[in-house]
C-alpha positions as CSV (number, residue, x, y, z in Angstrom):
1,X,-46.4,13.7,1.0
2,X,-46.6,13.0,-2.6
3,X,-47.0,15.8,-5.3
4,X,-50.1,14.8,-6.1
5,X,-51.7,15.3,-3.1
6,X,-49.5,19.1,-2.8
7,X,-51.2,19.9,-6.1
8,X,-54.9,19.2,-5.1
9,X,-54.5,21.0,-2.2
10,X,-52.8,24.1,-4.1
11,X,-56.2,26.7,-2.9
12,X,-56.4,25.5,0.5
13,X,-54.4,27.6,3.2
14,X,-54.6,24.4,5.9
15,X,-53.5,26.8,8.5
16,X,-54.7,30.1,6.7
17,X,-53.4,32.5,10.1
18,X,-50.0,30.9,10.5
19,X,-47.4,33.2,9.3
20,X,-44.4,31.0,8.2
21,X,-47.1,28.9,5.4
22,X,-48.1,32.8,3.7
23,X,-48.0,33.4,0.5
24,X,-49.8,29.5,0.2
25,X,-47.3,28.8,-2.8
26,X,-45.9,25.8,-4.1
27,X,-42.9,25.9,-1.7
28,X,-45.1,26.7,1.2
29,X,-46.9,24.2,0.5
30,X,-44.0,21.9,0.6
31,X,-42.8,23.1,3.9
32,X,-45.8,22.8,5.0
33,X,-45.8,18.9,4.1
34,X,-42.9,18.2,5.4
35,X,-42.7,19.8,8.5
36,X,-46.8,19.4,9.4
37,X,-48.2,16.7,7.4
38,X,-51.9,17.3,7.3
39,X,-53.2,13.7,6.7
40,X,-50.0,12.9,9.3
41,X,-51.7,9.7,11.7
42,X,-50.1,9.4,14.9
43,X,-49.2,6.2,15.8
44,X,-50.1,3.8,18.7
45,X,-47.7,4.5,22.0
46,X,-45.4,1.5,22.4
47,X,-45.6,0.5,26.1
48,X,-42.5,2.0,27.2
49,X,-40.3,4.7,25.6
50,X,-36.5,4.6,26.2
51,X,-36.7,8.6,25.7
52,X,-39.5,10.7,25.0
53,X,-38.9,14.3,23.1
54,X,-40.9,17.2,23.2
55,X,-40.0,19.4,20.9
56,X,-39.0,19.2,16.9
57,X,-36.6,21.9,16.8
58,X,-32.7,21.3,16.3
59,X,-32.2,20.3,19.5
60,X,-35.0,18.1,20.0
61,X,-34.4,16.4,16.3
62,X,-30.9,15.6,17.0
63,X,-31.8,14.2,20.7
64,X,-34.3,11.8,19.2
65,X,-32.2,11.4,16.0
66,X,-29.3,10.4,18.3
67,X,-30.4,7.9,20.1
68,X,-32.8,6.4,17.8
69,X,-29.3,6.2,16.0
70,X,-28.0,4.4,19.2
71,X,-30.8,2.0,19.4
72,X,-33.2,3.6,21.8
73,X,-37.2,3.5,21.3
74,X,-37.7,7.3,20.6
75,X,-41.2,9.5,20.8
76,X,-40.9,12.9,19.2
77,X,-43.8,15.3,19.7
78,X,-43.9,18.9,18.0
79,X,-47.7,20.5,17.9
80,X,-46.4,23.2,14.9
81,X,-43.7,22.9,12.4
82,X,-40.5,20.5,12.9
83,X,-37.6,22.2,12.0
84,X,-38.1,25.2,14.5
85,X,-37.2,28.4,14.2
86,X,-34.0,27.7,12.4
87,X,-35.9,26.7,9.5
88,X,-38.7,27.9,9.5
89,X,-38.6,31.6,10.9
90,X,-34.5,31.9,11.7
91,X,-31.4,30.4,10.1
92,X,-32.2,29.4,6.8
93,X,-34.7,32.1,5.6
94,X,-32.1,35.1,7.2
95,X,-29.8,33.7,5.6
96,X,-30.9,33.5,2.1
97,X,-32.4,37.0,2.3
98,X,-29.1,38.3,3.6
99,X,-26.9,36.4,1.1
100,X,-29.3,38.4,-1.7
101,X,-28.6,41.4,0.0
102,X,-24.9,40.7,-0.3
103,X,-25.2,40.5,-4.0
104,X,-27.3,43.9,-4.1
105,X,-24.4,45.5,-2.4
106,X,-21.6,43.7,-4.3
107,X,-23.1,45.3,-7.8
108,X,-23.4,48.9,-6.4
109,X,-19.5,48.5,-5.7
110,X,-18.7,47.4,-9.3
111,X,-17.2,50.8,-9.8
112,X,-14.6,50.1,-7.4
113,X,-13.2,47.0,-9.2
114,X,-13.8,48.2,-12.7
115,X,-17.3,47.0,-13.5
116,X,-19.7,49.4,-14.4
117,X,-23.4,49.1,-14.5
118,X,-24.5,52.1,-16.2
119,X,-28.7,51.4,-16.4
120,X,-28.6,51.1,-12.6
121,X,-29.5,47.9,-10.8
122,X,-33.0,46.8,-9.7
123,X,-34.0,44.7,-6.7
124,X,-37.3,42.5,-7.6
125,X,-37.9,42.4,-4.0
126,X,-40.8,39.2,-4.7
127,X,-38.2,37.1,-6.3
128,X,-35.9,37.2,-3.5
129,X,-38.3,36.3,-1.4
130,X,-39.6,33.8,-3.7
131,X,-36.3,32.2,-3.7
132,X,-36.1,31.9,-0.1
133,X,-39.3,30.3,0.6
134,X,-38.0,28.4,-2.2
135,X,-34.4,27.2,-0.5
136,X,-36.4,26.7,2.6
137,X,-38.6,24.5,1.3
138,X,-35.5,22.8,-0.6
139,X,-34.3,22.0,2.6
140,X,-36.9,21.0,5.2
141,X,-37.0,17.1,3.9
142,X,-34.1,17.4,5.9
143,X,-36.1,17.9,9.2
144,X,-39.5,16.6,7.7
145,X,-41.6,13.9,9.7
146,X,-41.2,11.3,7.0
147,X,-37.2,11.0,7.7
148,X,-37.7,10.4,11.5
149,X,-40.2,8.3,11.2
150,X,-37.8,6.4,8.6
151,X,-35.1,6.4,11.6
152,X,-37.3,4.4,13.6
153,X,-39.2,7.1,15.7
154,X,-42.7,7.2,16.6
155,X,-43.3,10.6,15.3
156,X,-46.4,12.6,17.1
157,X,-48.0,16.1,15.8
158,X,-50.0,17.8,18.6
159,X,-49.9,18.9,22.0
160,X,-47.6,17.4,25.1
161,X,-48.5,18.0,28.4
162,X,-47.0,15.8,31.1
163,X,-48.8,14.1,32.9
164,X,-46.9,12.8,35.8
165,X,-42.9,12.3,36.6
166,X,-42.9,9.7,33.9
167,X,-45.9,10.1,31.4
168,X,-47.0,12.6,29.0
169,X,-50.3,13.0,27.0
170,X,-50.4,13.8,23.1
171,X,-53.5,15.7,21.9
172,X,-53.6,15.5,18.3
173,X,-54.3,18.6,16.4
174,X,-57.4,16.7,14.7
175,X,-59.1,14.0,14.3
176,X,-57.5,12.4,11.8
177,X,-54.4,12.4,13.9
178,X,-56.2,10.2,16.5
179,X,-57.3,11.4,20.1
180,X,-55.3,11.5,23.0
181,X,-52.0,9.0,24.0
182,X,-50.5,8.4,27.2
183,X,-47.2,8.1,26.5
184,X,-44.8,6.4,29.3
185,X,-40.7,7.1,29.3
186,X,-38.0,6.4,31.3
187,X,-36.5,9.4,30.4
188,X,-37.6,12.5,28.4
189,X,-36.0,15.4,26.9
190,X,-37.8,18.9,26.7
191,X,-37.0,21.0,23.5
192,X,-39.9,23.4,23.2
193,X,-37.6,26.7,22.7
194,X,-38.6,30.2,22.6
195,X,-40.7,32.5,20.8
196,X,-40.7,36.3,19.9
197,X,-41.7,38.4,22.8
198,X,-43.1,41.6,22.9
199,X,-41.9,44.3,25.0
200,X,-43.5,46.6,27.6
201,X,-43.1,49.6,24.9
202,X,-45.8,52.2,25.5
203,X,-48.0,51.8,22.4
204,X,-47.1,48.4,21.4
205,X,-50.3,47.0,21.5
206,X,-52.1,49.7,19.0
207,X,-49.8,49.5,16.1
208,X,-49.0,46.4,13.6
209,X,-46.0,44.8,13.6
210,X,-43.8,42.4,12.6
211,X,-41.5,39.5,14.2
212,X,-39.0,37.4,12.8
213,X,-41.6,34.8,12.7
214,X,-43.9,37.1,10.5
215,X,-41.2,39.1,8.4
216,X,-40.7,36.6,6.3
217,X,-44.0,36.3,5.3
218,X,-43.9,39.8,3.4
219,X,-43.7,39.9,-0.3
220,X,-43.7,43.3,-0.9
221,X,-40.7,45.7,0.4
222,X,-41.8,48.4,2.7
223,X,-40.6,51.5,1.3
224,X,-40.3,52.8,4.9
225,X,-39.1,50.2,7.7
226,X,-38.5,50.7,11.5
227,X,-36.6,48.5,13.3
228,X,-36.8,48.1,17.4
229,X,-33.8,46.4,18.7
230,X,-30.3,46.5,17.7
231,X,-29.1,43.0,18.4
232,X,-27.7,40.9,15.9
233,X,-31.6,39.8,14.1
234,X,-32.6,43.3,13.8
235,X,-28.8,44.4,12.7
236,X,-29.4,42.0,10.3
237,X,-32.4,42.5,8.9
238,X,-32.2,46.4,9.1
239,X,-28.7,46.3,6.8
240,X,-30.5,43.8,4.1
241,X,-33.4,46.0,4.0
242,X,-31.4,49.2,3.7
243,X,-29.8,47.2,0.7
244,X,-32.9,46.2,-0.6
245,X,-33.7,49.8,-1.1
246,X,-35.6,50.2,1.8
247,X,-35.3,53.8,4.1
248,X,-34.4,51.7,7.5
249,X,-34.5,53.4,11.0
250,X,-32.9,51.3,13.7
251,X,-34.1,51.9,17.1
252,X,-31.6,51.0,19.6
253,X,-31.5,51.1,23.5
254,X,-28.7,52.9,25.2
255,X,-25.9,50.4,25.6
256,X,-25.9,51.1,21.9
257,X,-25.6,48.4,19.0
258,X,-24.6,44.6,19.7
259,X,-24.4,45.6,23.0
260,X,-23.0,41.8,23.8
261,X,-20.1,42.7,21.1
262,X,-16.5,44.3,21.7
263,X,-16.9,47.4,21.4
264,X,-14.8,48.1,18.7
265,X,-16.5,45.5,16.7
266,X,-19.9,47.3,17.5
267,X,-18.3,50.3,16.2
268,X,-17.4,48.4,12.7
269,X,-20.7,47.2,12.2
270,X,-22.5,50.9,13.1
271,X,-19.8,52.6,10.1
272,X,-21.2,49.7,7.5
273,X,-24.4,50.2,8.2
274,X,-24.7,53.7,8.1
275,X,-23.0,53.5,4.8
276,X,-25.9,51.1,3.5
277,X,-28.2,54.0,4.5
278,X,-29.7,52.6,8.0
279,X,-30.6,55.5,10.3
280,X,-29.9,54.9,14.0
281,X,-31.9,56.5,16.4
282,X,-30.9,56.3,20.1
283,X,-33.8,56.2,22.4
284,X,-32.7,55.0,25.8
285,X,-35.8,53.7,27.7
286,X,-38.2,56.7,25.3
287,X,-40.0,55.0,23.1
288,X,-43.6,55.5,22.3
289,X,-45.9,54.1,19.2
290,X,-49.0,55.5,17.7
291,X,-50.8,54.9,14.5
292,X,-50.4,57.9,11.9
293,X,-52.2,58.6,9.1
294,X,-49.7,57.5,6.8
295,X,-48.2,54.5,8.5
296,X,-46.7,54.2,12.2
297,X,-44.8,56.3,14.3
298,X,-42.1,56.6,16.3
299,X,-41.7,58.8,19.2
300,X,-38.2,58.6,20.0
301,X,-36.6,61.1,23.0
302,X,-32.9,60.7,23.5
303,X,-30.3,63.2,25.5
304,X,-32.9,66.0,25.7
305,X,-34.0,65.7,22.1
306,X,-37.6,64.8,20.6
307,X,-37.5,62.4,17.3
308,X,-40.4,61.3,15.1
309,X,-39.8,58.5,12.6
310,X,-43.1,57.6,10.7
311,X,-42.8,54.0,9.0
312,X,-45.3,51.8,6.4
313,X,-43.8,48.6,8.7
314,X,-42.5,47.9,12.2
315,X,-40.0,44.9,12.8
316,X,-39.7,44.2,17.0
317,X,-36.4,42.6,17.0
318,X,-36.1,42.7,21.0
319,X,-37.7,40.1,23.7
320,X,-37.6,35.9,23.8
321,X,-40.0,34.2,25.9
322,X,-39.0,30.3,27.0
323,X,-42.1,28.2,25.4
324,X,-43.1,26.5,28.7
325,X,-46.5,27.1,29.0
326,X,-49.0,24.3,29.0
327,X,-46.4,21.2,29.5
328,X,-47.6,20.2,33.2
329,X,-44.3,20.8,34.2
330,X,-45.9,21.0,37.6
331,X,-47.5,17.6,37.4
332,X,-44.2,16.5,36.3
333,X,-41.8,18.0,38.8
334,X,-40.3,20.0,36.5
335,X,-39.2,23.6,37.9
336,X,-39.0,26.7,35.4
337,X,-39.2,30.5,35.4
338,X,-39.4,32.9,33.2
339,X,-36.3,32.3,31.9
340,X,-37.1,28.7,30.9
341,X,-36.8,25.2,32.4
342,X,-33.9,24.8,35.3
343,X,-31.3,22.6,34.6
344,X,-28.0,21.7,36.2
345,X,-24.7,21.6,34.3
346,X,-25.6,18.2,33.2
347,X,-29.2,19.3,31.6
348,X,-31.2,17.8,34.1
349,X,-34.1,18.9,35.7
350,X,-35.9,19.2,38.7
351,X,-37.1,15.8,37.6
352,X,-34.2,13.4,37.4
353,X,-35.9,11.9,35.4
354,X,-36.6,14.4,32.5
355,X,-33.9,16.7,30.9
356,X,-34.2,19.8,28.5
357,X,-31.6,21.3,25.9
358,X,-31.6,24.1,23.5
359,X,-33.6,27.9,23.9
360,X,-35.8,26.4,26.8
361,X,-33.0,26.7,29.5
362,X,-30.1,28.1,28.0
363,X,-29.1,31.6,27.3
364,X,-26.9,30.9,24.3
365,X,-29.5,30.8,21.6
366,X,-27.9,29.1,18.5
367,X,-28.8,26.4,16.4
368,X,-25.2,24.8,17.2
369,X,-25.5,25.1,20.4
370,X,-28.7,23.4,20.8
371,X,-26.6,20.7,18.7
372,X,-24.5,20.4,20.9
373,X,-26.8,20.6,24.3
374,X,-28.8,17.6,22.8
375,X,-25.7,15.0,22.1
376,X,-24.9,15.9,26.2
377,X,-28.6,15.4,27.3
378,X,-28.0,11.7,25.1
379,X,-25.2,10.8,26.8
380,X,-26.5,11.5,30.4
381,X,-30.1,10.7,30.0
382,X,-29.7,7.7,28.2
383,X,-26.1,6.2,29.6
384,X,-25.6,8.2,33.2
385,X,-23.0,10.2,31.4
386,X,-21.2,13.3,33.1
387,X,-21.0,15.3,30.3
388,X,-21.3,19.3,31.2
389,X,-22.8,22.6,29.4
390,X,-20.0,24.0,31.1
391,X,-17.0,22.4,29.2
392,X,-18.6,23.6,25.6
393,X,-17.0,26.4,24.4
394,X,-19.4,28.1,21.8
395,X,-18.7,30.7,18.9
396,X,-21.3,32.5,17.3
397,X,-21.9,35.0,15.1
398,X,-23.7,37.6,13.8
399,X,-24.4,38.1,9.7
400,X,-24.3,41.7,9.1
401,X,-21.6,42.9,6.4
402,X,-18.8,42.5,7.7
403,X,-19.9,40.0,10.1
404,X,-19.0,39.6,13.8
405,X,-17.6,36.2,15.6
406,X,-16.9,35.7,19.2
407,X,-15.6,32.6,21.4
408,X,-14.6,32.2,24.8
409,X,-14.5,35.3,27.1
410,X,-14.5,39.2,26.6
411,X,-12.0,41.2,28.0
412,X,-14.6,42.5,30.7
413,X,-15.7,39.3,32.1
414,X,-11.9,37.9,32.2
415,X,-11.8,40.8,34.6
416,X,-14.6,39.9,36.7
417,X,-13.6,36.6,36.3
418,X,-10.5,37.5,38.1
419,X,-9.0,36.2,35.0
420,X,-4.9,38.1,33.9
421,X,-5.3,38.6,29.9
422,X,-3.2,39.5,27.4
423,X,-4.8,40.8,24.2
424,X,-3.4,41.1,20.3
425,X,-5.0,42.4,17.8
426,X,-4.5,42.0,14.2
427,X,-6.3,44.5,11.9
428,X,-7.4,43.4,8.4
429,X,-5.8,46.9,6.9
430,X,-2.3,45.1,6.7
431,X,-4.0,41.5,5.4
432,X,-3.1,41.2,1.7
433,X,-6.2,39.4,0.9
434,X,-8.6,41.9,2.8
435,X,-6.8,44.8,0.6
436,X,-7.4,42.7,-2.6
437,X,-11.0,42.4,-1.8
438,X,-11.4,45.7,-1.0
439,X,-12.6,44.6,2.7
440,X,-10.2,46.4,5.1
441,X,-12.6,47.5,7.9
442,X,-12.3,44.1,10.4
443,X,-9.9,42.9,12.9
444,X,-9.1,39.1,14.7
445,X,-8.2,39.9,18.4
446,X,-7.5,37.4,20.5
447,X,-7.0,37.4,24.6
448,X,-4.9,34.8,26.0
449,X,-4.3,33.9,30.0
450,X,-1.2,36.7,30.4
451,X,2.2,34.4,30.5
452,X,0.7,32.0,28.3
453,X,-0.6,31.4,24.9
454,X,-3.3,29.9,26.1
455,X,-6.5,31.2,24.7
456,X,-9.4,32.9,26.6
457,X,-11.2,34.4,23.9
458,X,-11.4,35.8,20.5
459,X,-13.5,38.2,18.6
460,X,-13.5,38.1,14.4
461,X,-14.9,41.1,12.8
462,X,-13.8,40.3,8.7
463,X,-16.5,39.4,5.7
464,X,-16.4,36.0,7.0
465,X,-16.1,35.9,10.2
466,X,-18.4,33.4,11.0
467,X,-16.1,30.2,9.2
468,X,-12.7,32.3,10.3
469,X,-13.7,31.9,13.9
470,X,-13.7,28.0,13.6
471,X,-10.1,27.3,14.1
472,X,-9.7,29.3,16.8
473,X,-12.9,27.1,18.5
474,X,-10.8,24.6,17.6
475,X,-7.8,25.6,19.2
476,X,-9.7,26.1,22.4
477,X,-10.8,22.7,22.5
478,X,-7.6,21.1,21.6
479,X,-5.6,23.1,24.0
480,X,-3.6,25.1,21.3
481,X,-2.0,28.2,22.1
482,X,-1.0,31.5,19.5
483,X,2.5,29.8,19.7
484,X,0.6,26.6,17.4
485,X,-1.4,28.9,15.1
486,X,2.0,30.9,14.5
487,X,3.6,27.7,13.5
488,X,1.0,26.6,10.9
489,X,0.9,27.3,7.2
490,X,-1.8,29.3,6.1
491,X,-2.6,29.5,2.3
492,X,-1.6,33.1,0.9
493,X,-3.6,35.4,0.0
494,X,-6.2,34.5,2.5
495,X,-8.0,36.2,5.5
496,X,-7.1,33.0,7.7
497,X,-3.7,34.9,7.2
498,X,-5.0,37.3,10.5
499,X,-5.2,34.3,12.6
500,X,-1.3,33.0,11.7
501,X,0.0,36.6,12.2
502,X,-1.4,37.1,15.3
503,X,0.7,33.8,16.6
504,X,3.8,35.5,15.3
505,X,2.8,38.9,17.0
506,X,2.7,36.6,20.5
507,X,6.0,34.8,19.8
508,X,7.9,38.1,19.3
509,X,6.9,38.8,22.6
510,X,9.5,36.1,24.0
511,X,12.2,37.7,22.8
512,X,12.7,39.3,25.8
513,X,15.7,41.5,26.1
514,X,17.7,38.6,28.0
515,X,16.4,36.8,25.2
516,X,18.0,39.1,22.6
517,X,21.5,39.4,24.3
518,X,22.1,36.2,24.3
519,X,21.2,35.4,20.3
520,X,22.6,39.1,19.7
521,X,26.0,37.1,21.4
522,X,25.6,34.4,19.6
523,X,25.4,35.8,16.2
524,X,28.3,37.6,17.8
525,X,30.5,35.2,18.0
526,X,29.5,33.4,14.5
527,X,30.6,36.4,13.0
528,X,34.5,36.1,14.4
């Protein structure tokens, strides 16, 4: 849309209850014409569509993106805002608020490397938020309706529902969009992720609260903020509000915090955060919520012991609930529960027909491995490829300071996996470049098959994890062992450094004492 018609619309809220377009700024208001074009005209249905997508999310983008690319005739449907959560209500806004977190942190350690602030620092808690609706707004031409339409799709905003194994029905959101299609494929892809769920809390449903598709809507910092669920969004958020200035209480179940996590890395993150002033409160399966006079409380009762916690906000950070409601799955074959749409390794459903990739059916949630699900559903639906989920092997992390990485398998499921291990562990402590930086609390542990150097898994826990992990994907895929990363030159000083040691730690181990007689005789005899 051009700027003109963004600046006569500048005091009209177009969807005045939808959380991601509040404040109705400038840069809202440039999301909001990228990602849901108001005046947006849907266009005529072309006969018959090579693949039909439903969904505008990463992995519905890069599936029609993909084989538009390829030379397919591509629908794309999405009834809200293209982009999904990732940028609109995930990645890109956690991301920015956590990176000006960061630098709140970073100037309350000047002291340590010399630099004194003496009048104190202050957080102007509307400009970072300002700045990330800003960066978001920045970057949604990249996922805006415009570009796929430019690629040669036949972009549609409203609602899919299918209406048989091979036809689905668009209802535009109004009139101006044009009234119901019938759209015919011969093979569709379904992308409709998830959404925030709430939880069977006792209480829930008499208090306000936020989500992380409604926290980023706030443009005033709550002086008091409780946060339910200790996974990696509310670990997150609850450490860059603590260093916004906020007083953070993190709820957290029993199986404590990151309860996916090594434990060890858990235990890292819990330290940092308590250092940036986040209270955790353990409340098994106790929790109760009631309005106070003052704000909301929390009833929390762990091992015996009674804990109120009374808050002016409430993020829910726990519960996702697969977005499959109201697609005719039935009418179209299409099989689902309530953890999403059933697929097989090769993302096909119950319909052979019809395929899905990304939150709706798997239970790695990440915007990469959407990515990657949708360049798999391409190959198979369009070309009867064989490509499997199975074979991808997917990192992830989580951004709390220091941040957490993981590929591959824990050391508990290699057990239950009937899998041998051996694990090495490399602690940041004796990295030059983690000293230098003053970030010593971290560790790159890595389990390979035991006899080998094959790797099984790897956990990161270092300031940035999240890139270090990369070339240890990498080695997974390419079939490089510890005995390869040992061999190859890292730059010094660098974190990376972790990685390289931890190859050398695995060679030492074949100097076995047979090993070490027979150099020992060697040198031995040089010596004569």
């Amino acid at each position: 849309m051009s700027s003109t018609v963004v600046a006569a619309r500048q005091d009209v809220n177009p969807a005045p209850g939808h959380p991601v377009v509040r404040p109705w700024d400038e840069h809202n208001q440039r999301l909001w014409s990228n990602v849901h074009p108001p005046d947006w005209v849907n266009p005529e249905p072309v006969k018959r569509y090579n693949l039909v997508v439903i969904g505008g999310g990463t992995a519905g983008l890069v599936t029609a993106a993909g084989a538009a690319g390829l030379g397919a005739k591509v629908a794309l449907i999405e009834r809200e805002l293209l982009g999904g959560d990732c940028l609109n209500v995930g990645c890109v806004p956690s991301k920015a608020l956590i990176r000006a977190s960061r630098a709140a942190a970073e100037v309350r350690r000047g002291k340590e490397f010399g630099v004194r602030m003496d009048g104190g620092i202050t957080v102007d808690f509307p400009a970072v938020m300002e700045r990330m609706r800003r960066l978001r707004a920045d970057i949604s031409p990249h996922d805006s309706a415009e570009r796929f339409r430019g690629l040669g799709i036949d972009v549609f905003i409203g609602n899919a529902s299918f209406s048989g194994p091979d036809a689905v029905n668009v209802a535009g959101p109004s009139d101006k969009s044009g009234a119901g299609k019938t759209l015919r494929f011969a093979k569709a892809a379904i992308a409709t992720g998830a959404r925030a769920a709430a939880p069977g809390i006792a209480g829930l449903g008499d208090v306000p609260y936020l989500t992380n598709e409604t926290v980023f809507s706030l443009t005033e910092l709550p002086r008091r903020l409780g946060v339910i669920g200790a996974g990696p969004i509310g670990c997150e958020l609850a450490q860059a509000f603590a260093r916004f200035g906020a007083e953070v209480g993190l709820v957290e179940a029993e199986h404590g915090i990151l309860p996916r996590e090594d434990r060890d890395a858990a235990e890292i993150v819990l330290r940092a955060m308590a250092r940036d002033g986040v209270r955790l409160l353990c409340c098994g399966k106790d929790l109760r919520l009631a309005r106070a006079a003052d704000g909301i409380r929390l009833q929390v009762a762990s091992h015996g012991q009674d804990y109120d916690l009374t808050v002016d906000q409430l993020l829910v950070a726990v519960g996702r609930a697969p977005n499959v409601e109201n697609l005719g799955l039935e009418q179209a074959g299409v099989a689902f529960d309530r953890k999403g749409v059933r697929v097989n390794d090769r993302l096909q459903t119950t319909n052979p027909r019809i395929f899905a990739c990304g939150d709706i059916c798997s239970p790695c949630q990440f915007t990469h491995a959407a990515d990657f699900m949708a360049r798999i559903v391409i190959q198979n639906a369009l070309f009867g490829g064989r490509a499997k989920a199975s074979a991808l092997n997917i990192p992830w992390a989580t951004y709390t300071s220091p941040e957490v990485a993981h590929v591959g398998l824990y050391a508990p499921q290699a057990k239950e996996k009937g899998i041998e291990i051996d694990t090495f562990t490399y602690d940041l402590a004796k990295v030059d470049r983690a000293i230098l930086d003053g970030d010593t609390d971290g560790f790159v542990r890595v389990h390979v098959r035991q006899g080998t150097d094959e790797i099984a898994g790897a956990t990161i826990v270092a300031p940035h994890a999240g890139d270090l992990i990369s070339e240890l994907t990498l080695a997974m895929n390419g079939r490089l062992g510890l005995k390869t990363l040992g061999a190859a030159i890292h730059p010094y000083p660098t974190q990376a450094e972790a990685i390289r040691k931890l190859g050398d730690l695995y060679n030492r181990t074949r100097l076995t004492p047979l090993v070490k007689k027979i150099l020992g005789a060697w040198l031995a005899w040089q010596r004569r």
